[in-house]
SERO-4910 file (N, C-alpha, C, O; in steps of 0.05 Angstrom, whole numbers):
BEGIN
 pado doro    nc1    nc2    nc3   cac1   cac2   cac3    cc1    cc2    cc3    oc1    oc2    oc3
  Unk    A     17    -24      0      0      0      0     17     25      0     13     46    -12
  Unk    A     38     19     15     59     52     11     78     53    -14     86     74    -24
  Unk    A     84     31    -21     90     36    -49     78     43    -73     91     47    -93
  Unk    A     43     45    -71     30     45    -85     18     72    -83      9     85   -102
  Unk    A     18     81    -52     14    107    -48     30    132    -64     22    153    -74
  Unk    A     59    117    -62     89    133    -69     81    135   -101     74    154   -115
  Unk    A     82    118   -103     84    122   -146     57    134   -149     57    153   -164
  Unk    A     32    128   -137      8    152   -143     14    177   -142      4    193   -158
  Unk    A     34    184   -121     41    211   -108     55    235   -130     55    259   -128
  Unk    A     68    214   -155     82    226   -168     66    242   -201     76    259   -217
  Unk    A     32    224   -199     20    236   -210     -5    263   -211    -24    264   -196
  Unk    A     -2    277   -226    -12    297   -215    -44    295   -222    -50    289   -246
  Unk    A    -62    298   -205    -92    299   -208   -102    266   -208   -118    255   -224
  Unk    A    -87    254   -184    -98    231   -182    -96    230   -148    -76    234   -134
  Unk    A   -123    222   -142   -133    218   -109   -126    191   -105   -128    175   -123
  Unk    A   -117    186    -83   -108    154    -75   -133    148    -54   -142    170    -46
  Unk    A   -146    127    -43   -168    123    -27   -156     93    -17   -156     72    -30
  Unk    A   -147     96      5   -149     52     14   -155     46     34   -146     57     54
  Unk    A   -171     27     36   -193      8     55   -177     -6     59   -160    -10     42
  Unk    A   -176    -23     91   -153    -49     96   -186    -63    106   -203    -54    121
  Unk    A   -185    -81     94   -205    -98    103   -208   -122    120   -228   -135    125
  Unk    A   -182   -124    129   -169   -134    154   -178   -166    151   -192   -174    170
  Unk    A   -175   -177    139   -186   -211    121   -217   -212    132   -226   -231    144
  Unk    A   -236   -182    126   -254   -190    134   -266   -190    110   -263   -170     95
  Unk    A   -281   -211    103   -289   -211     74   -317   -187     71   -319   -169     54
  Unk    A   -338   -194     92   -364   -176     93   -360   -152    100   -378   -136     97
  Unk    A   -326   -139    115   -326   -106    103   -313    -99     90   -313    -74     88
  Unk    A   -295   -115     74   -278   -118     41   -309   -112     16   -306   -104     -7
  Unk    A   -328   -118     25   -352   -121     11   -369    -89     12   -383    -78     -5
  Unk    A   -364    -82     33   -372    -57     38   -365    -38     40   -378    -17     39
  Unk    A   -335    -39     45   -307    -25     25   -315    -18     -3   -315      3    -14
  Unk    A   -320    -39     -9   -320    -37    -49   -344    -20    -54   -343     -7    -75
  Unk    A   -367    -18    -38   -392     -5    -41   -380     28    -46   -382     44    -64
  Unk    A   -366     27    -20   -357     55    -15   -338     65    -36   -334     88    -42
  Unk    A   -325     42    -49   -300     63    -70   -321     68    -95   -318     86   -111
  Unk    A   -343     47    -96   -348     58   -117   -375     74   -120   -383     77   -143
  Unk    A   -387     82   -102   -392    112    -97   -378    133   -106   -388    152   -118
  Unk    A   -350    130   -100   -337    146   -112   -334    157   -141   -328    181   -148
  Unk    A   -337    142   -152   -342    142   -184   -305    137   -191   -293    154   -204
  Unk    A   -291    111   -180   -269    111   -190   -259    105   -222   -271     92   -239
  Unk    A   -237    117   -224   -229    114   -249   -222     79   -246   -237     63   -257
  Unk    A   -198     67   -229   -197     45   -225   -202     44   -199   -206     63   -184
  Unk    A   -200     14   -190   -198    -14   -165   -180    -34   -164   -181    -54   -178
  Unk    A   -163    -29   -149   -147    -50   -147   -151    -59   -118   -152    -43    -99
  Unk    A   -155    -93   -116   -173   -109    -98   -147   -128    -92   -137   -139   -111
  Unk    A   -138   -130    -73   -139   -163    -63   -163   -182    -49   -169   -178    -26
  Unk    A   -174   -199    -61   -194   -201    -50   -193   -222    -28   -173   -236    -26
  Unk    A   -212   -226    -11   -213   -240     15   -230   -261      8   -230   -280     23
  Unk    A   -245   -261    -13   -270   -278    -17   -281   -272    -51   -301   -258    -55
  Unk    A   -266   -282    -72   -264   -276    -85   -303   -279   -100   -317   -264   -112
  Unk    A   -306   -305    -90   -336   -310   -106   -360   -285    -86   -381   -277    -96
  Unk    A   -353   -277    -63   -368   -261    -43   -371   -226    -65   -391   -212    -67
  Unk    A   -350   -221    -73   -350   -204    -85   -352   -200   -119   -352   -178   -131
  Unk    A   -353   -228   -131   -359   -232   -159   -371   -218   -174   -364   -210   -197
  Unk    A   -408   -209   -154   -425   -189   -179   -415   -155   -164   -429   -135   -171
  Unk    A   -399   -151   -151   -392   -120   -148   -371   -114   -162   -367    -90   -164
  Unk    A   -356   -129   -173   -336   -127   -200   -340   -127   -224   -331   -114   -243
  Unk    A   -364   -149   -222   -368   -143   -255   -393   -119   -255   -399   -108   -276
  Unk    A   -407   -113   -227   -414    -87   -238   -397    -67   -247   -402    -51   -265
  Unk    A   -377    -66   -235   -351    -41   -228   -345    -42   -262   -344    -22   -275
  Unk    A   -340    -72   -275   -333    -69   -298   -357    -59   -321   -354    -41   -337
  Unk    A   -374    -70   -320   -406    -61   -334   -402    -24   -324   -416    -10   -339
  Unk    A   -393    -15   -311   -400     18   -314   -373     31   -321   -371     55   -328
  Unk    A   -350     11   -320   -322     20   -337   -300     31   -328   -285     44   -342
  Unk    A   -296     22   -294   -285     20   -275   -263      1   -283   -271    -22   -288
  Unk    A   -229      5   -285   -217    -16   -293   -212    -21   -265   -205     -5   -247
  Unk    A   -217    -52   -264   -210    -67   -237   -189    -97   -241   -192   -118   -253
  Unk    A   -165    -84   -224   -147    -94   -231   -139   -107   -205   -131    -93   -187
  Unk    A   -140   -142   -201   -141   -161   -186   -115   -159   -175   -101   -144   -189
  Unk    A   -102   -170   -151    -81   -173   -143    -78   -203   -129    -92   -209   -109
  Unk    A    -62   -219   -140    -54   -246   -104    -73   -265   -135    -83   -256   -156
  Unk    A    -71   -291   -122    -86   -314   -141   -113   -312   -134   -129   -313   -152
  Unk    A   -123   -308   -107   -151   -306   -113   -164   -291   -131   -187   -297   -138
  Unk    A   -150   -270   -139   -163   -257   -158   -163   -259   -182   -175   -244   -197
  Unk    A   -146   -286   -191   -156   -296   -217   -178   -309   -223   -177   -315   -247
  Unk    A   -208   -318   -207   -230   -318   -206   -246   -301   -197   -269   -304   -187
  Unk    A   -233   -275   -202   -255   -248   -195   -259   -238   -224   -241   -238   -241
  Unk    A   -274   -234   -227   -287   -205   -253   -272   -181   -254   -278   -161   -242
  Unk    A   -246   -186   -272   -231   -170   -269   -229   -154   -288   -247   -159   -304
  Unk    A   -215   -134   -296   -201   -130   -324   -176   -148   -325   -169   -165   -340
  Unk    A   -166   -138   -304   -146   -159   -311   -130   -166   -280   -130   -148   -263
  Unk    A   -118   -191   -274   -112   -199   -258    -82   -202   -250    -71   -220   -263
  Unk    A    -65   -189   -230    -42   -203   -226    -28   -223   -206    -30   -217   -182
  Unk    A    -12   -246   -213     -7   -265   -189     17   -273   -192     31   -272   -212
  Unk    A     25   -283   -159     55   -292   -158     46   -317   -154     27   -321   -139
  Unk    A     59   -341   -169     42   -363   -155     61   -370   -133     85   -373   -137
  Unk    A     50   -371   -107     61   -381    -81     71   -407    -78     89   -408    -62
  Unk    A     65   -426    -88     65   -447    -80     96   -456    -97    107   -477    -93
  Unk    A    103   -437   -113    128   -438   -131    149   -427   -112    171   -439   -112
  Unk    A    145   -406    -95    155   -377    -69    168   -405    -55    192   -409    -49
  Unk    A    140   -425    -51    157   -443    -26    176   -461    -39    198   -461    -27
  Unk    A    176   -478    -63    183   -495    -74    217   -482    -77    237   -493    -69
  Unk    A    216   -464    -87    243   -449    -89    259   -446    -63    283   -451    -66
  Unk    A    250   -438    -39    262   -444    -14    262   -464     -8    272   -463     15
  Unk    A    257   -481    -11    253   -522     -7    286   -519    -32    310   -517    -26
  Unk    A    274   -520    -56    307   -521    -67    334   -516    -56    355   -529    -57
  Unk    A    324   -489    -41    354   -480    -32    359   -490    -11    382   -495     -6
  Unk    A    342   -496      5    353   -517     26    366   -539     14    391   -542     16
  Unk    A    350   -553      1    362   -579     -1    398   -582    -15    417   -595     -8
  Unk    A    392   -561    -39    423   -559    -37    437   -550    -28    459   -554    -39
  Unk    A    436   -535     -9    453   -527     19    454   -557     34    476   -567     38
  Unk    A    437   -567     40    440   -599     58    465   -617     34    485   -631     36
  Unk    A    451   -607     14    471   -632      2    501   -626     -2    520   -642     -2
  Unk    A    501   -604     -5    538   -589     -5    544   -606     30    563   -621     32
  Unk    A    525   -600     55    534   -604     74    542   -635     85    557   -640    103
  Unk    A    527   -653     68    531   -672     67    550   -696     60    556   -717     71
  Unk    A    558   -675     28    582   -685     18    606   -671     32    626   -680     22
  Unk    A    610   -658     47    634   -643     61    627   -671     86    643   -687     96
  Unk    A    610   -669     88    613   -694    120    615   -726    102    610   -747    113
  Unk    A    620   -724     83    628   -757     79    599   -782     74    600   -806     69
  Unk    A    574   -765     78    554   -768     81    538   -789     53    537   -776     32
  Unk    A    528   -810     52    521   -820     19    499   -811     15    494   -810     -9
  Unk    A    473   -801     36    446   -792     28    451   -761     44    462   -754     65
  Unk    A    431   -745     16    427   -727     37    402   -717     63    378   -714     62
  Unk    A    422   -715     87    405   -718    114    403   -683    122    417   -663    114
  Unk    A    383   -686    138    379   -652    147    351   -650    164    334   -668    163
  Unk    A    347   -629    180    322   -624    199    321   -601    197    340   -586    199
  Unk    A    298   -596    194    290   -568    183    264   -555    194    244   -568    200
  Unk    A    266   -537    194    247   -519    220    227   -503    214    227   -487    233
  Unk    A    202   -494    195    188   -475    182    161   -463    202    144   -475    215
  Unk    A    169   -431    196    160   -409    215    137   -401    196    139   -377    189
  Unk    A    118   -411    186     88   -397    176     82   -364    185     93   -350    202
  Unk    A     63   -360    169     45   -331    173     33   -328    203     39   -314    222
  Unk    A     11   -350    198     -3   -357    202    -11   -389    198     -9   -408    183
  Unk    A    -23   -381    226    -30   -434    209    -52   -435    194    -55   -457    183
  Unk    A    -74   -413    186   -102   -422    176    -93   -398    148   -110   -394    130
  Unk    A    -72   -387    148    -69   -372    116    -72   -392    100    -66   -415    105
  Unk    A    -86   -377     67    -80   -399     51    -59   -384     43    -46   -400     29
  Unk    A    -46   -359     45    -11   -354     37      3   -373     49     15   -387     33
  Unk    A      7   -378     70     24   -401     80     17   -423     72     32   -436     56
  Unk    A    -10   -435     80    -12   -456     59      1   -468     41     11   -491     43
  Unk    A      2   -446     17     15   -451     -9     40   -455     -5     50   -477    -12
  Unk    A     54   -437      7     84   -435     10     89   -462     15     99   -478     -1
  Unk    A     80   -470     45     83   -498     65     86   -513     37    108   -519     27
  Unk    A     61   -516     28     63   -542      7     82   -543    -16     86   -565    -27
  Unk    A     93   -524    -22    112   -523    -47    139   -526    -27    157   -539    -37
  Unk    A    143   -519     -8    170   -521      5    168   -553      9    188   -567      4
  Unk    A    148   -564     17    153   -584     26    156   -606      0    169   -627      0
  Unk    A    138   -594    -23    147   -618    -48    174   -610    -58    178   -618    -81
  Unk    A    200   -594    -44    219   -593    -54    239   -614    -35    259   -628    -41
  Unk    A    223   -607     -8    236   -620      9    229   -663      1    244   -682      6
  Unk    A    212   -663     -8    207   -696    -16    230   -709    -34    234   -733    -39
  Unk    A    246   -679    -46    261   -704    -71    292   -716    -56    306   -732    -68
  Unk    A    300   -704    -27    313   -719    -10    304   -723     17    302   -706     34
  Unk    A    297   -753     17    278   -760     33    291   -766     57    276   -779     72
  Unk    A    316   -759     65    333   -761     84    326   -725     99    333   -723    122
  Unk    A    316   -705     88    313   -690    101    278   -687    110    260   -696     96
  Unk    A    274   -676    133    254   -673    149    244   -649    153    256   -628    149
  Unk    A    215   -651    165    217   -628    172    201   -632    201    179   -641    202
  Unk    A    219   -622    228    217   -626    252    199   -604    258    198   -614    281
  Unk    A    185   -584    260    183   -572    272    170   -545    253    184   -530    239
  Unk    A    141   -542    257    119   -524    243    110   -510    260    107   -520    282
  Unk    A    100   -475    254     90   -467    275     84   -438    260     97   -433    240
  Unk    A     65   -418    272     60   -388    260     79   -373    283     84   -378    307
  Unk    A     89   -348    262    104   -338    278     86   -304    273     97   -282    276
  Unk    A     62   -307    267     44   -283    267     57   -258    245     50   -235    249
  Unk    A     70   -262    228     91   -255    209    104   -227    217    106   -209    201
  Unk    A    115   -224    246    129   -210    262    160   -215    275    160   -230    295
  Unk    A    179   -206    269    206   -203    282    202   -218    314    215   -239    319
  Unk    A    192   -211    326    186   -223    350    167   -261    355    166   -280    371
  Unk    A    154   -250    330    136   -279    320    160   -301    319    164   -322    331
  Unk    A    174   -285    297    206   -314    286    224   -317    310    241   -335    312
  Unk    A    220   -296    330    246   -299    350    234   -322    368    249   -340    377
  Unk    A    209   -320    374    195   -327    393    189   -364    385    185   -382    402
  Unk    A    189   -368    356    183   -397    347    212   -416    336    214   -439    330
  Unk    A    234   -390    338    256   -409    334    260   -411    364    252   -433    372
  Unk    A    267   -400    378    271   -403    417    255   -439    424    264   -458    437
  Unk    A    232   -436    411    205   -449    424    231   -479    402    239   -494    419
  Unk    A    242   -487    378    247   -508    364    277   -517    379    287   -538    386
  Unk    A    284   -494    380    305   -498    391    297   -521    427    297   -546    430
  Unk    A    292   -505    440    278   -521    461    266   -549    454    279   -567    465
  Unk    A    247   -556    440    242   -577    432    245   -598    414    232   -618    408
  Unk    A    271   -582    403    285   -606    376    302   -612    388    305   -634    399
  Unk    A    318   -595    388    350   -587    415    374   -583    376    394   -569    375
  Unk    A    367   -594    361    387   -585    336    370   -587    315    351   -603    318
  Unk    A    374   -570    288    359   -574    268    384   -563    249    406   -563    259
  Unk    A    382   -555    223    397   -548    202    388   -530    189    405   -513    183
  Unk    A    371   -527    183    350   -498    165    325   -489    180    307   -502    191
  Unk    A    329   -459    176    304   -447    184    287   -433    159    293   -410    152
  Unk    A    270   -445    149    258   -424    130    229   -415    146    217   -429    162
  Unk    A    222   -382    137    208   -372    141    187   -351    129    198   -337    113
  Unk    A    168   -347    130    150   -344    103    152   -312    107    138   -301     90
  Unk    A    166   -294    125    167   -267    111    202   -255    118    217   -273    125
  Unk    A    205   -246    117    242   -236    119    238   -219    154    258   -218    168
  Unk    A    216   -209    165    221   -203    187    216   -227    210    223   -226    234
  Unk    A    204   -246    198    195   -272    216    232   -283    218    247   -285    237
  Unk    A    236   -290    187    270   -302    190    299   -287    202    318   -300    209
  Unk    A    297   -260    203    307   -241    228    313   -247    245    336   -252    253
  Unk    A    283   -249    259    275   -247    287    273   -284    290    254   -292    304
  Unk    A    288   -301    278    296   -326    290    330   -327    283    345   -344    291
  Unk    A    337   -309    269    373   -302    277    375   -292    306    395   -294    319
  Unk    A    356   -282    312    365   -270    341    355   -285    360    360   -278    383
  Unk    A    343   -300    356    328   -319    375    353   -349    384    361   -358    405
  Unk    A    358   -355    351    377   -373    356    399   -365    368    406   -379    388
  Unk    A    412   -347    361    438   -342    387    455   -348    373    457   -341    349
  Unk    A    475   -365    388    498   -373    379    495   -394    358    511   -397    340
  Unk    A    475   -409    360    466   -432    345    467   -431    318    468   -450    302
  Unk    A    467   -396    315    462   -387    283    477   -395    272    470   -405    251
  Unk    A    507   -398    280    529   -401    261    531   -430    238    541   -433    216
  Unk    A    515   -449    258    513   -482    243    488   -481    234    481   -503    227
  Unk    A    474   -467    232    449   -463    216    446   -449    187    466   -436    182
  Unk    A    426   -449    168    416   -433    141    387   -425    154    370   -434    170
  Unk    A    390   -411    144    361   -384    158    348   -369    127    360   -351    116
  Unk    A    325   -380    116    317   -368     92    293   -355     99    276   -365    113
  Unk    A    292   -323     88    267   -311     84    254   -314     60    259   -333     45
  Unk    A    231   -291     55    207   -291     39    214   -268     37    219   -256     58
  Unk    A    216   -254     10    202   -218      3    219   -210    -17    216   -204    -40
  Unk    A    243   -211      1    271   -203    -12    277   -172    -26    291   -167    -46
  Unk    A    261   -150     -6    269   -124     -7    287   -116      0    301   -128     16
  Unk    A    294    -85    -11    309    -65      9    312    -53     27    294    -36     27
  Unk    A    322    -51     41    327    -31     76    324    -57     97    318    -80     93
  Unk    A    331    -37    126    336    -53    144    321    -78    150    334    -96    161
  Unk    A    298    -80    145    293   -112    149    293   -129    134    289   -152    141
  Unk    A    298   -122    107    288   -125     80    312   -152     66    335   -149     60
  Unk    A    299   -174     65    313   -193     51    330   -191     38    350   -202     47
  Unk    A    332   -180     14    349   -176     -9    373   -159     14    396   -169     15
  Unk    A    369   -140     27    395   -133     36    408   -147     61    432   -150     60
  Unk    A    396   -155     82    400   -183     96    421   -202     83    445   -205     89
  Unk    A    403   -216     59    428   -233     40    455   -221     35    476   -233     32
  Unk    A    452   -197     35    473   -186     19    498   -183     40    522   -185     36
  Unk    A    480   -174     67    499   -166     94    506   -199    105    522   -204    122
  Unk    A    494   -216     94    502   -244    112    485   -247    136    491   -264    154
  Unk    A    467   -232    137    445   -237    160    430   -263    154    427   -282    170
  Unk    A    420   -264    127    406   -290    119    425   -299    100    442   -286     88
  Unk    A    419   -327     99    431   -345     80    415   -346     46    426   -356     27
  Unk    A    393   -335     45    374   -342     24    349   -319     33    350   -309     55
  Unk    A    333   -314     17    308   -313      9    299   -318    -15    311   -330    -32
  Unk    A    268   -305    -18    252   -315    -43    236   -292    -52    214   -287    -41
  Unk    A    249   -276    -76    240   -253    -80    212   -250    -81    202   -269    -93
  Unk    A    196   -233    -72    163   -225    -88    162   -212   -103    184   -200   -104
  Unk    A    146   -205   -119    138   -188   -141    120   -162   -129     97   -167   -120
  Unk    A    129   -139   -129    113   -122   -123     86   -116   -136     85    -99   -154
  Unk    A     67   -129   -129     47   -129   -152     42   -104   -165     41    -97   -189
  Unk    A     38    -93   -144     28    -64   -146     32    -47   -160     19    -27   -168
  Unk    A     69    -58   -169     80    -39   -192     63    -42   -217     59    -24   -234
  Unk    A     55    -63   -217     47    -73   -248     17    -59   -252      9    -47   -272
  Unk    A     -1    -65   -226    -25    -40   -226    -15    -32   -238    -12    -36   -262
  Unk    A     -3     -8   -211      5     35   -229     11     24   -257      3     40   -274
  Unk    A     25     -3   -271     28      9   -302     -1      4   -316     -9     16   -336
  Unk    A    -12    -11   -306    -43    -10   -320    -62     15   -323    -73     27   -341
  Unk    A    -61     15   -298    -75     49   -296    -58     69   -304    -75     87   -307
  Unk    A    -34     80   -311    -25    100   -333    -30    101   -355    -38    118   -371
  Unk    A    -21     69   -356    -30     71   -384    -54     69   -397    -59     74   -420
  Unk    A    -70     57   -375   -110     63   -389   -110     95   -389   -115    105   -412
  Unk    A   -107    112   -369   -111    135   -368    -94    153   -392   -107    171   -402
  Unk    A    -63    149   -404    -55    161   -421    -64    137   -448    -48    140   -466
  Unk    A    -77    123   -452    -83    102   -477   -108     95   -466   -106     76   -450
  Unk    A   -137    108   -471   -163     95   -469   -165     70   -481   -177     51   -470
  Unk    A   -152     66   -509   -159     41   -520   -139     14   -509   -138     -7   -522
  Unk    A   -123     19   -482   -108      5   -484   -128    -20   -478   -152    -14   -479
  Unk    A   -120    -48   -471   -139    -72   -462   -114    -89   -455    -95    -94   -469
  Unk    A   -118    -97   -430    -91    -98   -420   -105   -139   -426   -129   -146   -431
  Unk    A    -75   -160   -424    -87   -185   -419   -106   -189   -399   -111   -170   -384
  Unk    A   -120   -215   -397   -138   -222   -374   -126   -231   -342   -140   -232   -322
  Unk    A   -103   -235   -344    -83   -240   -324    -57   -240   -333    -53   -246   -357
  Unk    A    -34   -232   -315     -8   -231   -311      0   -246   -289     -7   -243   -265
  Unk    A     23   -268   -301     41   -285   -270     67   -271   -275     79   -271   -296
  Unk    A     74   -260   -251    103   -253   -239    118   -275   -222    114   -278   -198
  Unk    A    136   -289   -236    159   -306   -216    167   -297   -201    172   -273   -204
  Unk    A    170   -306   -186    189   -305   -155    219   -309   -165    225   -316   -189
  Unk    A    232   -306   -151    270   -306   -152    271   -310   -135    260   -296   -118
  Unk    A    290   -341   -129    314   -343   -107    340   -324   -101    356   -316   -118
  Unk    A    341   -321    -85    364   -301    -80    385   -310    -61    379   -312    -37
  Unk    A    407   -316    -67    424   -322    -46    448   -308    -50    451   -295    -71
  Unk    A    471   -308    -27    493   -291    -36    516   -291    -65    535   -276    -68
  Unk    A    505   -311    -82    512   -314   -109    499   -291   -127    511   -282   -146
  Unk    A    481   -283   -122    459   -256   -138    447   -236   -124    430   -223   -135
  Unk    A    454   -232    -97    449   -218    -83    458   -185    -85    446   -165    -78
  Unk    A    478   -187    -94    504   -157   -104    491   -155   -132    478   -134   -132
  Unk    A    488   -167   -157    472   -158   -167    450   -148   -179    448   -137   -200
  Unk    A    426   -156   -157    399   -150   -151    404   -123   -141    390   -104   -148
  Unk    A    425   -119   -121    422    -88   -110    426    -76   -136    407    -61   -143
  Unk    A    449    -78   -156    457    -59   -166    437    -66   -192    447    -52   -210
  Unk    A    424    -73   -198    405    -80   -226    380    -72   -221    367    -61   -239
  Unk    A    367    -79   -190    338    -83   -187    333   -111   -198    348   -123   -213
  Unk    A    301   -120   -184    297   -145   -186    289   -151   -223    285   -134   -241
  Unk    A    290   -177   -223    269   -180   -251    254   -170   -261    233   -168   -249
  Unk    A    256   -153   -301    242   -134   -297    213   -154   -303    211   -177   -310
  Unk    A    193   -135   -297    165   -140   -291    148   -143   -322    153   -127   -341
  Unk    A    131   -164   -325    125   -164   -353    108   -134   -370     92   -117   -362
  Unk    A    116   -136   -388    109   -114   -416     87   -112   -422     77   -133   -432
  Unk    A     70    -89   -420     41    -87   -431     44    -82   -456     24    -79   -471
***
């Protein structure tokens, strides 16, 4: 939302309006009543309940409102057009990098299978964002079946959340080998939790931004071992809506997928100096 605020900010004679609907789907519903009272030019929705809100989009679209979806639920909304990261790819890619981190570690120990215990810090336990993640990390983790995973839990996707649920594995595993975690301030706040422990451990985040908590620079400082870039969706909005507004006839596709990127200290120096993947072409 503040990135989206920022790049609105830079155009002139455009009002920004945002509702947090706090995953409540029935005032995400009455949110949308309200923006479009407004008589917006566009809507950009993450939706909470994508079929709950089905006929207030395609009204939004029947009066010529471009409504531009965000997250996978909203590739079953009435959109103009829809954009998604698929998650379940977010996790599968941090399952990768574990496993070949276990297996480098394995062959250094003389090891013939690769073995490992591994620790994952969720959103939330009832997200379907975690969800997805969980399940793709874990079909990466299946293709060495020598590694495990000891130890599941929500860390409320807070610095204190990850400090608080690696402390809690640590206690009840007593050793593990990877920590992945589904946002970059959750995987932080289990570097500081672990202690000294950190040093024989891999610690992967989720996001893979800039500034102080921010993945991508983490990797870069050696705070984390890995993350798993996101796609700022939002950038890709603002280019829909400029360009409907400077090109009426534009008609953008019916959906856009943005990949995720692994990031580890192999591409980490040149993500700062490049910026991430550029974002697909209208």
């Amino acid at each position: 939302m503040q990135n989206f605020q920022r790049m609105v900010g830079f155009r002139d004679k455009v009002n920004f309006i945002h509702h947090d609907a706090k995953a409540d789907a029935a005032l995400q519903a009455e949110q949308f009543a309200l923006a479009m009272a407004e008589k917006p030019f566009a809507i950009v929705i993450t939706p909470v309940d994508a079929a709950r809100l089905s006929d207030q989009a395609a009204a939004a679209l029947q009066m010529g409102v471009l409504v531009v979806g965000l997250g996978e639920a909203a590739l079953s909304l009435p959109c103009t057009t829809a954009v998604a990261t698929d998650l379940h790819e977010v996790g599968r890619l941090a399952g990768d990098v574990a496993v070949k981190a276990l297996k480098r570690k394995s062959l250094a120990e003389a090891k013939l299978d690769i073995v490992g215990r591994v620790v994952e810090i969720r959103g939330e336990g009832e997200s379907t964002t975690s969800q997805a993640m969980h399940e793709g990390f874990m079909e990466a983790l299946k293709k060495a079946p020598g590694v495990i995973l000891v130890h599941d839990a929500p860390g409320s996707w807070t610095k204190d959340g990850g400090k608080a649920r690696a402390m809690d594995a640590q206690r009840l595993q007593t050793t593990f080998d990877v920590v992945y975690a589904h946002n970059d301030a959750m995987a932080l706040g289990a570097v500081i939790g672990l202690g000294e422990a950190r040093a024989t451990m891999m610690v992967i985040g989720t996001g893979g931004y800039v500034g102080a908590d921010g993945g991508l620079s983490l990797v870069n400082k050696g705070d984390l071992d890995a993350t798993v870039f996101l796609p700022i969706l939002v950038d890709l909005a603002w280019n829909f809506i400029t360009r409907k507004m400077d090109d009426p006839t534009f008609i953008p596709q019916p959906s856009y997928h943005v990949s995720p990127t692994a990031i580890t200290p192999s591409n980490a120096d040149q993500m700062l100096r490049e910026g991430p993947p550029p974002l697909p072409t209208l």
